[in-house]
N, CA, C and O atoms as a DFTB+ gen file, in Angstrom:
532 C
 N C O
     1  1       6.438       4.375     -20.383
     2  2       7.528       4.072     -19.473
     3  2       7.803       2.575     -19.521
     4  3       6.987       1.751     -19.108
     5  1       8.757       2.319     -19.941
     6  2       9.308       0.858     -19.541
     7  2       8.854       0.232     -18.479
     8  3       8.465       0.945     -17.554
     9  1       8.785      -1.186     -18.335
    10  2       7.760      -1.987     -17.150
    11  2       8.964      -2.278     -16.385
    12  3       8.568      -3.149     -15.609
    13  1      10.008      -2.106     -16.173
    14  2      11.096      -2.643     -15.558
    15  2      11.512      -1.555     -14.610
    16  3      11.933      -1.833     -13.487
    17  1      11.370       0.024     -15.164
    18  2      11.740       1.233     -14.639
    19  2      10.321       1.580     -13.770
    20  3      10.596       1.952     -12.629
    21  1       8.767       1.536     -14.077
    22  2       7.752       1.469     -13.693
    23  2       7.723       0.682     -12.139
    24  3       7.511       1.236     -11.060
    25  1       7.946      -0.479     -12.331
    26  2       8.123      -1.423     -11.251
    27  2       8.827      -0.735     -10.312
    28  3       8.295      -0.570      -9.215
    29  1      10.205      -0.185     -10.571
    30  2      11.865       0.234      -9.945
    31  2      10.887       1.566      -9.136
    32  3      11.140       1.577      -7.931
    33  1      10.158       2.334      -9.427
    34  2       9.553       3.579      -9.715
    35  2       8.521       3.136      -8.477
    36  3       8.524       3.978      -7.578
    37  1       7.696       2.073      -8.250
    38  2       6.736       1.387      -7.557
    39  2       7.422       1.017      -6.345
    40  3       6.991       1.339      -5.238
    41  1       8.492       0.342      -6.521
    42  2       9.359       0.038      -4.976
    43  2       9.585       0.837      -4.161
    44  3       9.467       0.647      -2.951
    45  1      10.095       2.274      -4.912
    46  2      10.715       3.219      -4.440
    47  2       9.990       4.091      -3.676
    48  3      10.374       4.637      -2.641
    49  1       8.315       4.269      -4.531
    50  2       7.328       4.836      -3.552
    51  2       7.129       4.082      -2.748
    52  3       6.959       4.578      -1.634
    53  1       7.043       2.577      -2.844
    54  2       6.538       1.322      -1.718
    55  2       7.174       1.651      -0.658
    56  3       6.622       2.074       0.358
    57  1       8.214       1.510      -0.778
    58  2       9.447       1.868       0.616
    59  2       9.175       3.158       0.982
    60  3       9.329       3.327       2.192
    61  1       8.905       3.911       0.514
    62  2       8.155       5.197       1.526
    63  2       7.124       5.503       2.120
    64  3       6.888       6.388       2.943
    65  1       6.321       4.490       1.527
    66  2       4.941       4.185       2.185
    67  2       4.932       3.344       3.133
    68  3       4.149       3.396       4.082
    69  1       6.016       2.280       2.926
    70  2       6.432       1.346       4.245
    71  2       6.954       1.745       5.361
    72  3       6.694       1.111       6.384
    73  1       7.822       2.910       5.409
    74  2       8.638       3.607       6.262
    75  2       7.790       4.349       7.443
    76  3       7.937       4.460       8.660
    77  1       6.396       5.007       6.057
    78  2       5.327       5.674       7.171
    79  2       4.549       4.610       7.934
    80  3       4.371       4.475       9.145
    81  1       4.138       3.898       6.904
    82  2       3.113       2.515       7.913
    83  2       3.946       2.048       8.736
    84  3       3.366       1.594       9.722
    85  1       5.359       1.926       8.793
    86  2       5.575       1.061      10.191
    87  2       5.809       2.107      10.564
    88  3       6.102       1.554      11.624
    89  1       6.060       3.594      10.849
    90  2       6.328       4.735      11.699
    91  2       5.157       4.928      12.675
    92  3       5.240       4.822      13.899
    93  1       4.017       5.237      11.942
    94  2       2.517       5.165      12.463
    95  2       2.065       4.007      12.820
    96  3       1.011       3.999      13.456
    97  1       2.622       2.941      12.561
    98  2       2.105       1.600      13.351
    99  2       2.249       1.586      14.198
   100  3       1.306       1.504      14.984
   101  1       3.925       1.680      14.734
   102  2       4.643       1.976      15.778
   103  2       4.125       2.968      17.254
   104  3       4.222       2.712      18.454
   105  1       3.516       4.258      16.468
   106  2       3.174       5.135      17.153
   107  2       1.703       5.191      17.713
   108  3       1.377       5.715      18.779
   109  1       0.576       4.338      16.495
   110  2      -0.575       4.041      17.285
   111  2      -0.627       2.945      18.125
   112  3      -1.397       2.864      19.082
   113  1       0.388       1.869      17.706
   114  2       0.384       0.448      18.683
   115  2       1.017       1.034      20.243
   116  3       0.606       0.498      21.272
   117  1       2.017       2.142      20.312
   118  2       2.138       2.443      21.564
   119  2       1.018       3.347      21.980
   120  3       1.034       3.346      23.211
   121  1       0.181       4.015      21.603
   122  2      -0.761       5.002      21.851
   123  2      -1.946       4.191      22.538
   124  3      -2.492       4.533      23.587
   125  1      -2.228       3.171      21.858
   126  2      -3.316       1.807      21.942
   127  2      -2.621       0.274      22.363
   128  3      -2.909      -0.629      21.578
   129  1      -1.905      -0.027      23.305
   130  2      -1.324      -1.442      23.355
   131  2      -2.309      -2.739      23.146
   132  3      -3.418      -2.697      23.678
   133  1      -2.016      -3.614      22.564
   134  2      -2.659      -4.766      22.517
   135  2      -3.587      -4.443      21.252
   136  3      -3.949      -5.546      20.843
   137  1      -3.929      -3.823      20.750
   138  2      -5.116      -3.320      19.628
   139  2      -4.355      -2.833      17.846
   140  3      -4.714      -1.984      17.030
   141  1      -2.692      -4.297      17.831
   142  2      -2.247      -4.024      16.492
   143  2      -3.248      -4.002      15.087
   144  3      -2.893      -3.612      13.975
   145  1      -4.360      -4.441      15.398
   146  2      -5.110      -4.868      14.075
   147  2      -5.628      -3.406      13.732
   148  3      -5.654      -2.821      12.650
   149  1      -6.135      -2.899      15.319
   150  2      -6.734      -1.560      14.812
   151  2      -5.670      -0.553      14.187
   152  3      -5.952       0.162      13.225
   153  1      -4.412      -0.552      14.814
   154  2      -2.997       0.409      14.546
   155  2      -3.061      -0.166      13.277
   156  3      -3.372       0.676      12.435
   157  1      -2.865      -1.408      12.771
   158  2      -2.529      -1.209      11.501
   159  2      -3.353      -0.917      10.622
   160  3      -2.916      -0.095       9.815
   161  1      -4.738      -1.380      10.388
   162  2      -5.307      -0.675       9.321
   163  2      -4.957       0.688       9.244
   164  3      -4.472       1.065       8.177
   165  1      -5.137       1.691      10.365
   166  2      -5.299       2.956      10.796
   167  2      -3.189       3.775       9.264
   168  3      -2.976       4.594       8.370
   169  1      -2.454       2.757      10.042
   170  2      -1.685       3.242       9.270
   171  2      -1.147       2.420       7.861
   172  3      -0.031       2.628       7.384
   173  1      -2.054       1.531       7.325
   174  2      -2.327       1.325       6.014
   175  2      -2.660       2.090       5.211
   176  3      -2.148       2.465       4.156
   177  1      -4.355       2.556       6.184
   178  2      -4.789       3.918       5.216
   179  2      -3.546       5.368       5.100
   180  3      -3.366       5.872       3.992
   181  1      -3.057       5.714       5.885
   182  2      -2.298       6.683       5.937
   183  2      -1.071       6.102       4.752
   184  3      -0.638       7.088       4.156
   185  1      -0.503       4.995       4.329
   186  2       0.550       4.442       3.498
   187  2      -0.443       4.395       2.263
   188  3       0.271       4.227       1.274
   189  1      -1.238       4.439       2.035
   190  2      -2.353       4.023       0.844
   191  2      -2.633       5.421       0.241
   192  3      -2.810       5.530      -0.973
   193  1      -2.674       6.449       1.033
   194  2      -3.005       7.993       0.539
   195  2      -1.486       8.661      -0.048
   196  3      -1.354       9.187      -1.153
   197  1      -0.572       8.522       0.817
   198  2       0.586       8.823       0.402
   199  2       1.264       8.151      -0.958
   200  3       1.921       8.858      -1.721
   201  1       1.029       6.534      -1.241
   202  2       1.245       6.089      -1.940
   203  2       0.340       6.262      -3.548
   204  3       0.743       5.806      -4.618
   205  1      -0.474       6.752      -3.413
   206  2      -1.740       6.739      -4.142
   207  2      -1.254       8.422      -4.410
   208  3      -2.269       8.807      -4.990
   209  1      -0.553       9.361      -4.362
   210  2      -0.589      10.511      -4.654
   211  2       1.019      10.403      -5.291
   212  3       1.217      11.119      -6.273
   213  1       2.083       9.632      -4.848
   214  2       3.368       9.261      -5.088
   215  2       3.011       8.872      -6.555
   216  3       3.327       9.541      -7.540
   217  1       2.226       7.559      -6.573
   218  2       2.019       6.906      -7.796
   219  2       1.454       7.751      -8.777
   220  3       2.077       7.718      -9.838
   221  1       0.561       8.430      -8.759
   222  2      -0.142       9.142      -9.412
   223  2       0.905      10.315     -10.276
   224  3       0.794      10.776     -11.413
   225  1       1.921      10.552      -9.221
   226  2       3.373      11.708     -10.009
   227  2       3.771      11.021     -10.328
   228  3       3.435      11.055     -11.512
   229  1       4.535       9.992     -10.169
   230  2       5.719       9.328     -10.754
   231  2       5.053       8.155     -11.017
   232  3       3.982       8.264     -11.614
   233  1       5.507       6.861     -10.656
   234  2       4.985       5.390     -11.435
   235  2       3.914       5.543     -12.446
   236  3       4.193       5.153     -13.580
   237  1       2.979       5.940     -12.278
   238  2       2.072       5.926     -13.870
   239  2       1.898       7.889     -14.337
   240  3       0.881       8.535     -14.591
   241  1       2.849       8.170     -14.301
   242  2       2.236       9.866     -14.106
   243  2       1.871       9.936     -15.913
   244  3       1.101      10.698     -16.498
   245  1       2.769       8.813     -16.482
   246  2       1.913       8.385     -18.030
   247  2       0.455       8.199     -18.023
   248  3      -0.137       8.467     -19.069
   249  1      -0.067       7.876     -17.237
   250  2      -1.598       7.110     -17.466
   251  2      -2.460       8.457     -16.448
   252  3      -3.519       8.066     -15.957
   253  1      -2.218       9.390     -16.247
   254  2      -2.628      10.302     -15.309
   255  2      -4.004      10.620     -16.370
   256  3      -3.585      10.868     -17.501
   257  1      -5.058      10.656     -16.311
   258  2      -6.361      11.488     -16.971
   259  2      -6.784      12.761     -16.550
   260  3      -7.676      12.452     -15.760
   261  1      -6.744      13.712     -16.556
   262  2      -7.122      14.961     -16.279
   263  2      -8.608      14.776     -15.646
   264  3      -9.239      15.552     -14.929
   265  1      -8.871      13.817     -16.018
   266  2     -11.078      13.811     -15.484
   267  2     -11.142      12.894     -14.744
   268  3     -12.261      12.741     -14.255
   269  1      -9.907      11.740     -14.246
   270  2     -10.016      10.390     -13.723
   271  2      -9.718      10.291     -12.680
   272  3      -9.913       9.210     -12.125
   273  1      -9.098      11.408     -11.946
   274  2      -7.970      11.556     -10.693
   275  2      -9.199      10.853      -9.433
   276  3      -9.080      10.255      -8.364
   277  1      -9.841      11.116      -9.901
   278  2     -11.022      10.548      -8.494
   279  2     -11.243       9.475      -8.593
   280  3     -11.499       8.742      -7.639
   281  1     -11.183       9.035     -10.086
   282  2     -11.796       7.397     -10.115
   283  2     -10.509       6.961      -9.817
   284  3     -10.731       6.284      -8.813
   285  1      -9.170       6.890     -10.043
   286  2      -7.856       6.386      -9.966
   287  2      -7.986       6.036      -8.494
   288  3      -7.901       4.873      -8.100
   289  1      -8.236       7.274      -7.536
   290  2      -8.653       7.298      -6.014
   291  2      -9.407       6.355      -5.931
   292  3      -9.155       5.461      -5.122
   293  1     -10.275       6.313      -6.558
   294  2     -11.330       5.225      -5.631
   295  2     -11.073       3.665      -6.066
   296  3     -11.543       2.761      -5.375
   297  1     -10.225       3.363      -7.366
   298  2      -9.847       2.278      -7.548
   299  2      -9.486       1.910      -6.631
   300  3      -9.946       1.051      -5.879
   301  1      -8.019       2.926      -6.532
   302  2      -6.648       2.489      -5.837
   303  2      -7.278       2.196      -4.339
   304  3      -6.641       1.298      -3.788
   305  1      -8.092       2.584      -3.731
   306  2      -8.017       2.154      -2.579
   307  2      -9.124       0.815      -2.297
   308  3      -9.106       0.093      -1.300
   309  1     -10.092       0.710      -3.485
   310  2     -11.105      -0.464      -3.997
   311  2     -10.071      -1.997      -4.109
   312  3     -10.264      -3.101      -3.599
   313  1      -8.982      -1.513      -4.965
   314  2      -8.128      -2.399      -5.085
   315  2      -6.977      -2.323      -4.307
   316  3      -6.998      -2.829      -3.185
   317  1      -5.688      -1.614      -4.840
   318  2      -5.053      -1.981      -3.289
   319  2      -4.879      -1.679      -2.356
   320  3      -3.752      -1.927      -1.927
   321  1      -5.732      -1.047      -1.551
   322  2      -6.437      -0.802      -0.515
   323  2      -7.058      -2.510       0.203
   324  3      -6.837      -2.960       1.328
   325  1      -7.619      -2.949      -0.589
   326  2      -8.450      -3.982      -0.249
   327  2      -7.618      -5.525      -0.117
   328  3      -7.991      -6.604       0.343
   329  1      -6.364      -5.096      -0.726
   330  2      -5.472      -6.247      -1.107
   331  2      -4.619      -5.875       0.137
   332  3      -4.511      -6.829       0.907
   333  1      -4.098      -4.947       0.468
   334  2      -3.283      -4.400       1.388
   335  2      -4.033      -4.452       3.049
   336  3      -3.380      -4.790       4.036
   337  1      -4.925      -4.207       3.083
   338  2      -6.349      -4.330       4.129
   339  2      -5.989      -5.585       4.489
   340  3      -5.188      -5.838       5.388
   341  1      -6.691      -6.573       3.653
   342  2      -7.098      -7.914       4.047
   343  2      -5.883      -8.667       3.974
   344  3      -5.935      -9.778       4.502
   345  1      -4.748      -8.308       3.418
   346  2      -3.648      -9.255       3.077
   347  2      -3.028      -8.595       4.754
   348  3      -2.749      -9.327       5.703
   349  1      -2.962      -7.575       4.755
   350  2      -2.301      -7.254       6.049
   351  2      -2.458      -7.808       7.397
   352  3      -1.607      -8.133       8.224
   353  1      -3.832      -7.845       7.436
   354  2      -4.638      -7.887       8.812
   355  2      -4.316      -9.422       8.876
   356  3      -3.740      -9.888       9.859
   357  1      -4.743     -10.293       7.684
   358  2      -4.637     -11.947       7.708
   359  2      -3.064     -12.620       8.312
   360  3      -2.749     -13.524       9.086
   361  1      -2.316     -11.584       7.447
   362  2      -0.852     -11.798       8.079
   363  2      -0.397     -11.306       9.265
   364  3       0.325     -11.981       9.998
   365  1      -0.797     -10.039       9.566
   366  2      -0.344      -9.732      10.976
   367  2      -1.197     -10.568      12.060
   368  3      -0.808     -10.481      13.224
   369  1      -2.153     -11.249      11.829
   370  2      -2.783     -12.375      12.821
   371  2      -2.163     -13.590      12.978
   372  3      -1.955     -14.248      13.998
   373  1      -1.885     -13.804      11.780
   374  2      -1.015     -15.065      12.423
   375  2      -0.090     -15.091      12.541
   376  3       0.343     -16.143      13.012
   377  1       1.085     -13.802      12.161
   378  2       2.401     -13.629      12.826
   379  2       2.238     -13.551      14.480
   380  3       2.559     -14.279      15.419
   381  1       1.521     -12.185      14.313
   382  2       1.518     -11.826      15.527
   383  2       0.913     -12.677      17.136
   384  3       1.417     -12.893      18.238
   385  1      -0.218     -12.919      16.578
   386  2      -1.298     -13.610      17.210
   387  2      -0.672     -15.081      16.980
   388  3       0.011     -15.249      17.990
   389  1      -0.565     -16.111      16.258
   390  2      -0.319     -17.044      16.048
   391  2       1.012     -17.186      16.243
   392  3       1.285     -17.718      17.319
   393  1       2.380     -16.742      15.228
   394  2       3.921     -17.494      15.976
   395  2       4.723     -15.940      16.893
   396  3       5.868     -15.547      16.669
   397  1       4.082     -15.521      17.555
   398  2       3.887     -14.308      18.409
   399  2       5.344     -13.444      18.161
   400  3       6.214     -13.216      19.002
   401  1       5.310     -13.030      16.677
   402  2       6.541     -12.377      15.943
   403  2       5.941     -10.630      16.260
   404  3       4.819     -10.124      16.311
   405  1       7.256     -10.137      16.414
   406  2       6.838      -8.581      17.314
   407  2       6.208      -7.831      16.112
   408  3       6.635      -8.070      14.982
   409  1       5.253      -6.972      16.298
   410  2       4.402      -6.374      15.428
   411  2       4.839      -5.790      14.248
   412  3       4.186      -6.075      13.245
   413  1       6.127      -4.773      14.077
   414  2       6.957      -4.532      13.299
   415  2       7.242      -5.133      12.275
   416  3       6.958      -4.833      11.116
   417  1       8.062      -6.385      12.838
   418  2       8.588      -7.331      12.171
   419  2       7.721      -7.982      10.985
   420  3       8.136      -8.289       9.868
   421  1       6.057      -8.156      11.636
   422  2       5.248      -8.573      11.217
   423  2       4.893      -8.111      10.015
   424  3       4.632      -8.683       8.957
   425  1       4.920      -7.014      10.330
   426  2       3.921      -6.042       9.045
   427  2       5.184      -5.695       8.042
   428  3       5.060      -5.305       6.881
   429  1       5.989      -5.841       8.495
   430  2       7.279      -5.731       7.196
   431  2       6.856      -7.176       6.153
   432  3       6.316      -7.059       5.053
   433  1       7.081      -7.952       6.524
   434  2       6.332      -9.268       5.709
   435  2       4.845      -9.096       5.602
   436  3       4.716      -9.179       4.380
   437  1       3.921      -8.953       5.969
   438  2       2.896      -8.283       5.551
   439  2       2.653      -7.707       3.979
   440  3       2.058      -8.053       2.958
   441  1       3.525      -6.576       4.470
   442  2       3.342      -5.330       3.321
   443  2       4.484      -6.266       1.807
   444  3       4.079      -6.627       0.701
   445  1       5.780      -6.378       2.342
   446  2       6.349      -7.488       1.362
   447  2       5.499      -8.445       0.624
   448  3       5.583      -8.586      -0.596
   449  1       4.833      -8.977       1.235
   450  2       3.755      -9.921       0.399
   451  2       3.020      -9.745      -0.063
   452  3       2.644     -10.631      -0.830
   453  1       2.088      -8.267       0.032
   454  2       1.145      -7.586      -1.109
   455  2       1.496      -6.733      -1.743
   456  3       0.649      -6.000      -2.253
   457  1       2.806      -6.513      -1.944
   458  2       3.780      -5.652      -2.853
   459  2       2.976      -5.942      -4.664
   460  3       2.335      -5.313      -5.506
   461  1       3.492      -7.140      -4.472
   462  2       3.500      -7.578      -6.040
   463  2       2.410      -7.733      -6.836
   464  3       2.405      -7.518      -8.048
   465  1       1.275      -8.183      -6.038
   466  2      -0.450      -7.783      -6.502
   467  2      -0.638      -6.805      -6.301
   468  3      -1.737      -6.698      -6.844
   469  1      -0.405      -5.772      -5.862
   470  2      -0.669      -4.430      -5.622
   471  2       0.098      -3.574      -6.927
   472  3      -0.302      -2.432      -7.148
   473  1       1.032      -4.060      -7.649
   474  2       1.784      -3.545      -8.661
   475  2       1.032      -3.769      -9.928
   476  3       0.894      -3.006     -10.884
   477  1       0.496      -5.182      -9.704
   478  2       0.084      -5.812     -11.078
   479  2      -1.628      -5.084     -11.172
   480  3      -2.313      -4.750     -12.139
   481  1      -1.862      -5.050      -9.759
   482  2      -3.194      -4.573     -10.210
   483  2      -3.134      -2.884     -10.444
   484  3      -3.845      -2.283     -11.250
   485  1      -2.207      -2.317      -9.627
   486  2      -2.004      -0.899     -10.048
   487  2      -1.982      -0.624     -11.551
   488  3      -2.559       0.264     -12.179
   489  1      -1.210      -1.559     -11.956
   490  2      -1.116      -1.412     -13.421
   491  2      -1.733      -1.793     -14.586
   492  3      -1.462      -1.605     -15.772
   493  1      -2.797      -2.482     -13.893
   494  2      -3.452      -3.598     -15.022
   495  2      -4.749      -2.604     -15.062
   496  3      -5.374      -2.385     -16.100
   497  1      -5.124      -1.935     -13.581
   498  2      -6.926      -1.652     -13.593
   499  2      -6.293       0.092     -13.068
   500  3      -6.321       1.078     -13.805
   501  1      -5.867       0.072     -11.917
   502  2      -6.464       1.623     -11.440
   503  2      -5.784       2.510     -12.203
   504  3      -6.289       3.602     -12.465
   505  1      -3.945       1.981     -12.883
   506  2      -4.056       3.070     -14.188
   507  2      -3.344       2.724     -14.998
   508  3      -2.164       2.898     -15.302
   509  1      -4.656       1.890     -15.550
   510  2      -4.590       1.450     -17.303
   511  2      -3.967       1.963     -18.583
   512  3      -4.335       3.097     -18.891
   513  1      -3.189       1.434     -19.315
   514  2      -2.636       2.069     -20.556
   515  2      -4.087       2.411     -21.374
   516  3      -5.181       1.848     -21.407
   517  1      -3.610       3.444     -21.918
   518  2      -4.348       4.014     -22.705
   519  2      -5.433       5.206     -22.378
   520  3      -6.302       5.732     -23.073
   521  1      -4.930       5.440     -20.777
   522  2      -5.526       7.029     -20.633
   523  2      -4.589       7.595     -20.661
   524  3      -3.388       7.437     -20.444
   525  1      -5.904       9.009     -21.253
   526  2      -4.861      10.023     -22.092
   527  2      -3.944      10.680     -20.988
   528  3      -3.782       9.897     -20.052
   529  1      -3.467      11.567     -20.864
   530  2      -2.500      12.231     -20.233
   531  2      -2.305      13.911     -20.303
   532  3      -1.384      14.451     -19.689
C-alpha cells in the first residue's frame, strides 16, 4: 500500500477512535467529576482496542500475519498505547490542570499530538513490512 494512502487510511481510523475517546471521556468525566486523568486513560484504552482492530483490517491489513495477531496486540498497545498513555495524561495535566482548558478541548490536542508517533511507530515496529499475509 502506498505510504501516503496508509497514512490517509490511519487518520481515518484515528478520527474514529477520537470520536469514541472523547465520547467516553465525556461520559466517565461526568460519571466521576474532578478524576479527568482517571476518565481518560479509561477511554484511551477503549480508543486503543478499537483502533488496534480498525488498523489491523484496513491501514496495514498488508502486514496482517496469520500467527502474529497477538503479538501485533501486544505491541500496539506496548507502543502506542504507551505513547498515547503518557503523551495524553502529560498533556491533559497541563492543559487542564495547568492553563485550566475544558477537558474535551484538552484531549483533542492531546490525541492530535501523538497522532504522528503513533503512525510512525505503527508502521515501523507493530506492523512491519515484510510479514507475510
Amino acid at each position: 500500500m502506498n505510504l501516503l494512502v496508509r497514512f490517509g487510511t490511519f487518520n481515518l481510523v484515528g478520527a474514529g477512535g477520537m470520536v469514541l475517546q472523547l465520547a467516553a471521556l465525556a461520559v466517565f468525566n461526568r460519571l466521576n467529576p474532578g478524576r479527568y486523568l482517571v476518565a481518560t486513560a479509561a477511554a484511551i484504552e477503549l480508543a486503543l482496542i478499537h483502533n488496534f482492530v480498525w488498523h489491523l483490517h484496513t491501514t496495514w491489513r498488508d502486514r496482517r500475519g496469520r500467527s502474529g495477531v497477538i503479538r501485533q496486540l501486544v505491541r500496539f498497545h506496548l507502543a502506542n498505547g504507551l505513547v498515547s498513555m503518557a503523551g495524553n495524561l502529560v498533556i491533559m495535566h497541563l492543559l487542564v490542570h495547568g492553563a485550566h482548558a475544558p477537558v474535551l478541548a484538552a484531549n483533542v490536542v492531546a490525541i492530535l499530538t501523538c497522532s504522528l508517533a503513533n503512525f510512525c511507530i505503527g508502521h515501523q515496529w507493530v506492523f512491519p513490512a515484510g510479514v507475510e499475509a
